[in-house]
C-alpha positions in Angstrom: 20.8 4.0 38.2 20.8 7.1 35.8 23.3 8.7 37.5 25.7 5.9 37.2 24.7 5.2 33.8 25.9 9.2 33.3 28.7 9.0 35.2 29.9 6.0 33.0 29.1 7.3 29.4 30.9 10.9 30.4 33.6 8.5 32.5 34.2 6.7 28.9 33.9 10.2 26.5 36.7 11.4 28.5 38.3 8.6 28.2 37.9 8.9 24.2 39.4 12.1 24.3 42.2 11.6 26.2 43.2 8.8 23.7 43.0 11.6 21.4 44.8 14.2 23.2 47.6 11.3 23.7 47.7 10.7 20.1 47.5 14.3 18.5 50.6 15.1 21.3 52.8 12.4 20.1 53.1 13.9 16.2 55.2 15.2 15.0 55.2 18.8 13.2 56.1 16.6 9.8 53.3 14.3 10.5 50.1 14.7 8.1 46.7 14.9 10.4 45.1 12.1 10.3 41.5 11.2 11.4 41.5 8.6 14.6 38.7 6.3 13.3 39.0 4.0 16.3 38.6 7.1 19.0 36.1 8.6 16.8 33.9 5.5 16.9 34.4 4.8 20.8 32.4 8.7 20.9 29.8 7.8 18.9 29.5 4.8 20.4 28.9 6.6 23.9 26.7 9.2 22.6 24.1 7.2 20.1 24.6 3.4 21.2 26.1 0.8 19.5 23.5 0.1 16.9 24.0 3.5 16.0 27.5 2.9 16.0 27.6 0.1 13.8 25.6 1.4 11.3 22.2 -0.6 12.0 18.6 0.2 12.9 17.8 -3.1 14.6 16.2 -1.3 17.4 13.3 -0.4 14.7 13.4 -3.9 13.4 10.8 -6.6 15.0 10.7 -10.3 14.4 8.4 -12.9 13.2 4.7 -11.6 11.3 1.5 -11.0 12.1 -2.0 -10.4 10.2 -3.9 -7.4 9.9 -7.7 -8.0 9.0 -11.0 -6.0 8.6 -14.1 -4.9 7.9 -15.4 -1.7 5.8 -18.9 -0.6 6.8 -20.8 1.7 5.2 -22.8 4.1 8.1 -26.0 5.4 6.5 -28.2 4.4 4.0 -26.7 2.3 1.0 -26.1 4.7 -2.2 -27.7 3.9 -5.3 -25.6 3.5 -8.3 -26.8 5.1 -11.7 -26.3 3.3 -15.3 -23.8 3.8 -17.4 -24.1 6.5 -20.3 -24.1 4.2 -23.1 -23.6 5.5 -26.5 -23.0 3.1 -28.5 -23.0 -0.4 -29.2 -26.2 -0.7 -27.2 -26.7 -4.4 -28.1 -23.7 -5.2 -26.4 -23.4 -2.8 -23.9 -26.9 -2.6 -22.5 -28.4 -5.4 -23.3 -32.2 -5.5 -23.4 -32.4 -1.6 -23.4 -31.0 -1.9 -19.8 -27.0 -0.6 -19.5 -25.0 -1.4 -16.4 -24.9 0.2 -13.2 -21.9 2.5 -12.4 -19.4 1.2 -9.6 -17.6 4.0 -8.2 -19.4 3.2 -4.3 -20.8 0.1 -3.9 -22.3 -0.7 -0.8 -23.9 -4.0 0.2 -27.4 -3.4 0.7 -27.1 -6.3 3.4 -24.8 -5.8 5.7 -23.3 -2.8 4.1 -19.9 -3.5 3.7 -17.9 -1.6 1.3 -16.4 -3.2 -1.9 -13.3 -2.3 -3.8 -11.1 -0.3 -0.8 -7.3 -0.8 -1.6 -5.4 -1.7 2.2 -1.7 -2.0 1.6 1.5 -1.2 3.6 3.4 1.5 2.4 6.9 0.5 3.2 7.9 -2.6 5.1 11.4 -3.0 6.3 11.1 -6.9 5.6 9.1 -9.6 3.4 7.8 -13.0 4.6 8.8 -15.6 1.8 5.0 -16.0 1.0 4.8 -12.8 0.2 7.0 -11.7 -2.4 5.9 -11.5 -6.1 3.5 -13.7 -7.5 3.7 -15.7 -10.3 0.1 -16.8 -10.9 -1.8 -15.2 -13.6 -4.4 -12.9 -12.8 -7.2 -12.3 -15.2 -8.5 -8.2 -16.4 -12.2 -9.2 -18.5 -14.4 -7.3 -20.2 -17.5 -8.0 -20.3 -20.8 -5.9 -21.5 -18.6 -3.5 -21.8 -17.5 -3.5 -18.3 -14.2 -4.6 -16.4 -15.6 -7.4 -14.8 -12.7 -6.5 -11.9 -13.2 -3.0 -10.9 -10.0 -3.6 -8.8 -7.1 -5.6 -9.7 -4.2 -5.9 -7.3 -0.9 -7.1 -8.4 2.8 -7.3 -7.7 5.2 -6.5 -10.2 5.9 -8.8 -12.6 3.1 -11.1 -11.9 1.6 -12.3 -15.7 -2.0 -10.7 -16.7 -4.2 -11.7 -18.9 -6.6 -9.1 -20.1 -9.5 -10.5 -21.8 -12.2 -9.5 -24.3 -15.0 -11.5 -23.5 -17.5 -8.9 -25.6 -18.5 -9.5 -29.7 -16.8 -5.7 -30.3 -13.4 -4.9 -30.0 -12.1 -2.9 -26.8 -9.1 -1.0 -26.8 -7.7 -1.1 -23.3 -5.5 1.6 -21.7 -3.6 1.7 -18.4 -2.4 4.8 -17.1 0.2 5.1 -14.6 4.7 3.8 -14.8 3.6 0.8 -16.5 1.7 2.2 -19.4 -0.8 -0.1 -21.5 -2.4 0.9 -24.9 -3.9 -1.7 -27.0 -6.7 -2.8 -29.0 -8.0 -6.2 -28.0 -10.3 -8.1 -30.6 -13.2 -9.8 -29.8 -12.5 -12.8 -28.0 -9.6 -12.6 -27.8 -6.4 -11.9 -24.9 -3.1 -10.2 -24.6 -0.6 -10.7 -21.8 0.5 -7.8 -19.7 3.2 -7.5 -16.8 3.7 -4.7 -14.5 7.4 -3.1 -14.1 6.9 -0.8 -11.7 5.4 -0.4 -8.9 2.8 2.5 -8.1 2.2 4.3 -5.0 -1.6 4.3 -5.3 -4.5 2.4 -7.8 -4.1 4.0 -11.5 -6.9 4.5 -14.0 -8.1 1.2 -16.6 -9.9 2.7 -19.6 -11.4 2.1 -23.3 -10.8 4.4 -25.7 -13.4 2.8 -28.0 -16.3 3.0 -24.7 -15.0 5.4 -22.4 -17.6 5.1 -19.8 -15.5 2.0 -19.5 -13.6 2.7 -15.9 -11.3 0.3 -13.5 -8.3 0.5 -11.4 -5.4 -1.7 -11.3 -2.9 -1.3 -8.2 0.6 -2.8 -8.8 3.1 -3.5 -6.1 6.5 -5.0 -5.4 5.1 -7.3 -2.1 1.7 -9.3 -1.8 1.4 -7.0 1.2 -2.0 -5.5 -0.2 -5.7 -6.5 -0.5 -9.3 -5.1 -2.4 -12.3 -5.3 0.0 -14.5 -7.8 -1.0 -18.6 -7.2 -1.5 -19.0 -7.6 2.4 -15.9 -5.3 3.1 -13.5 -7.7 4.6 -9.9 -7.9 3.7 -7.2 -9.7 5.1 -3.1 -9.2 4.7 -0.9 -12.1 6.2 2.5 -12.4 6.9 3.3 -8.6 8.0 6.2 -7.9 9.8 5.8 -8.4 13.7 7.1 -6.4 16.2 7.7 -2.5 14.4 5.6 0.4 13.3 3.6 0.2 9.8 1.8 3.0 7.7 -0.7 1.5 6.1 -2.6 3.4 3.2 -6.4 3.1 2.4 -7.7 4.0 -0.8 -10.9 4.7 -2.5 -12.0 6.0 -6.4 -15.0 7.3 -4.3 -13.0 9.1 -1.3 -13.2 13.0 -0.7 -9.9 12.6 0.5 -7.2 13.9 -2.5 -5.9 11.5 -5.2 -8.2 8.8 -3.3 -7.5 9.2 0.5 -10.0 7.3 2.6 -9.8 9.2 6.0 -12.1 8.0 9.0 -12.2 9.9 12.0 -14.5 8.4 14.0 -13.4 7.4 18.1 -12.5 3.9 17.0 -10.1 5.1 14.7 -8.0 7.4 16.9 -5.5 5.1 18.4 -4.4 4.0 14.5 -3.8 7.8 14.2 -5.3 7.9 10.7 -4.2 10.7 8.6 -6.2 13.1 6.1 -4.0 11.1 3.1 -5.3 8.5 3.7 -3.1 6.5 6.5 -3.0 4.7 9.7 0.0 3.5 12.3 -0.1 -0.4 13.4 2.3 -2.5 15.3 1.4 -6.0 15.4 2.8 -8.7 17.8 4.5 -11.9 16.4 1.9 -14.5 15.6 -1.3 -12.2 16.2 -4.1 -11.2 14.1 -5.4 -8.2 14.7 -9.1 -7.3 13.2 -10.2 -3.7 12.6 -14.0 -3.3 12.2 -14.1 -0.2 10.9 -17.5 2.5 10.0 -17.1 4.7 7.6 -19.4 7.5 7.5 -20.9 9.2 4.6 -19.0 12.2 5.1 -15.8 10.3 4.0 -17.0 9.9 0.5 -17.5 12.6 -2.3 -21.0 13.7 -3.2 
């Protein structure tokens, strides 16, 4: 079969040329040169395929979607968190002499699944119509002087409402493309939209409490999702049927700028990468679930 399938293709290039040859013979020496498009696409056609040829790249392009879902568990004993260094405002901000605990690795001392881990595909060649930009309004408090969501995931152009639930003023400041620097009274709110998407979680601070510390991680798709307290996550409506990178994020990661990397014998099919990565294809219509340990080691000390 291959050599008739070679015999064919170098039976058709010669072919091509010939119709060139044929052409270039019969012009005159007044003639400009001019490129045969139709010949030269009949060769490119034989050598790279007709996809190639007309431009597509459907042979990388599945159909239908699929979910990707997980768990995050923590191998090892649960870390403790330490309080906050409050320095001021103590009455709100560590109420009852007692300041709130730090969040930058929480672990459930149950079954130790690990909150706040950013999962989100990097690039997808198509979007499910659920899963485009969203239009509800998702909510950034402060309360206690702490973001009451240490991880906020959003698509661009989705409304926000960030809150001041406290009795003293906060002045909240988000880093990153869509930059965010006001002062928000006591009880009171200001809306906020994301622009522009970011390619990982960027910093939420106070100015006035700077022990004050959350993440916000805006994207154009829905195709994203924050561990919970138990470590599950869940992303519907992926694209079926073709390769995708997705990217796992943690504050807490030794990776650089965040990089979760597990390299454990479960994970070396997904060919996970030191930045933080891992390689899926997904049939139409499954759902595939990734239990996945993280050791220790995968954190910073």
């Amino acid at each position: 079969m291959n050599r008739i399938f070679a015999h064919r293709s170098f039976r058709t290039w010669g072919l091509a040329l010939a119709a060139i040859s044929v052409a270039g013979c019969s012009r005159s020496s007044e003639d400009p040169i001019v490129a045969n498009l139709t010949a030269a696409e009949k060769i490119r056609t034989v050598l790279v395929g007709e996809g190639a040829a007309a431009g597509g790249d459907a042979a990388a392009t599945g159909t239908g979607w699929a979910t990707l879902k997980g768990k995050f568990t923590f191998d090892g004993t649960p870390p403790t968190m330490p309080p906050y260094a409050v320095n001021k405002d103590q009455a709100t901000c560590a109420p009852g002499g007692q300041a709130p605990l730090q969040q930058f690795l929480l672990v459930d001392s149950g079954n130790k699944g690990i909150a706040n881990i950013a999962v989100f595909a990097r690039k997808v060649s198509r979007v499910h119509e659920g899963s485009g930009p969203r239009t509800d309004t998702a909510l950034l408090d402060q309360k206690e002087c702490v973001f009451l969501t240490h991880l906020l995931g959003v698509t661009t152009g989705q409304p926000i409402d960030i809150k001041n639930s406290d009795n003293v003023g906060h002045n909240t400041n988000i880093s990153g493309q869509n930059g965010f620097n006001q002062t928000i009274a006591s009880g009171a709110s200001t809306p906020f939209v994301a622009k522009k998407e970011e390619s990982l979680p960027v910093p939420v601070r106070c100015s006035i409490h700077p022990w004050m510390l959350s993440y916000m991680l805006p994207r154009e798709n829905a195709y994203f999702a924050v561990t919970g307290p138990d470590g599950s996550f869940e992303i519907p409506n992926l694209p079926a049927g073709e390769k995708l990178e997705i990217q796992v994020w943690h504050e807490h990661a030794a990776g650089g700028n965040g990089a979760l990397f597990v390299d454990t014998p479960e994970t070396k099919e997904l060919n996970w990468s030191n930045k933080g990565r891992f390689i899926v294809t997904l049939e139409e219509n499954e759902t595939r679930d990734l239990p996945i340990v993280v050791p220790a080691s995968a954190f910073g000390g």
